[in-house]
Steps between C-alpha positions, in 0.01 A plus 500: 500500500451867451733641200692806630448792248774720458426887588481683200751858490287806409603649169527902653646777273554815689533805294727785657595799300835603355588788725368212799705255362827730510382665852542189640822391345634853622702440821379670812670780672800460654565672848771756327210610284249576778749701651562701179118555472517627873729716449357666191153561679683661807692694218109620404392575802808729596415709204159473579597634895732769319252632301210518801807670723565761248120588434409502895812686659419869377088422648722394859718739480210797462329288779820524760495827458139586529503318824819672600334837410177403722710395784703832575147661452390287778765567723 
């Protein structure tokens, strides 16, 4: 009769890095903390919408009343 032979376990070392190692011992993000990092981009982009409102309403204004000016001209 055939002896069985036994499967023999391969001997693997993986290497992973330190800053790896605690990356993935870090816990992921909790749902309070994606909401904080929401809200601190929207915070961004409000100053970023303040600051483009502030540098385009003098160019609107002058163009209101350029196209005021050119429409009592017309009439």
């Amino acid at each position: 009769m055939a002896h069985s032979r036994q499967l023999e376990q391969p001997n693997v070392r993986l290497h992973m890095a330190k800053t790896r190692r605690r990356q993935a011992l870090m816990p992921l993000h909790s749902a309070a903390s994606h909401k904080l990092a929401l809200i601190v981009g929207y915070r961004a982009m409000a100053l970023i919408n303040q600051d483009l409102t502030r540098m385009f309403t003098p160019c609107e204004e002058e163009a209101e009343r350029r196209l005021t000016q050119f429409r009592r001209k017309q009439q």
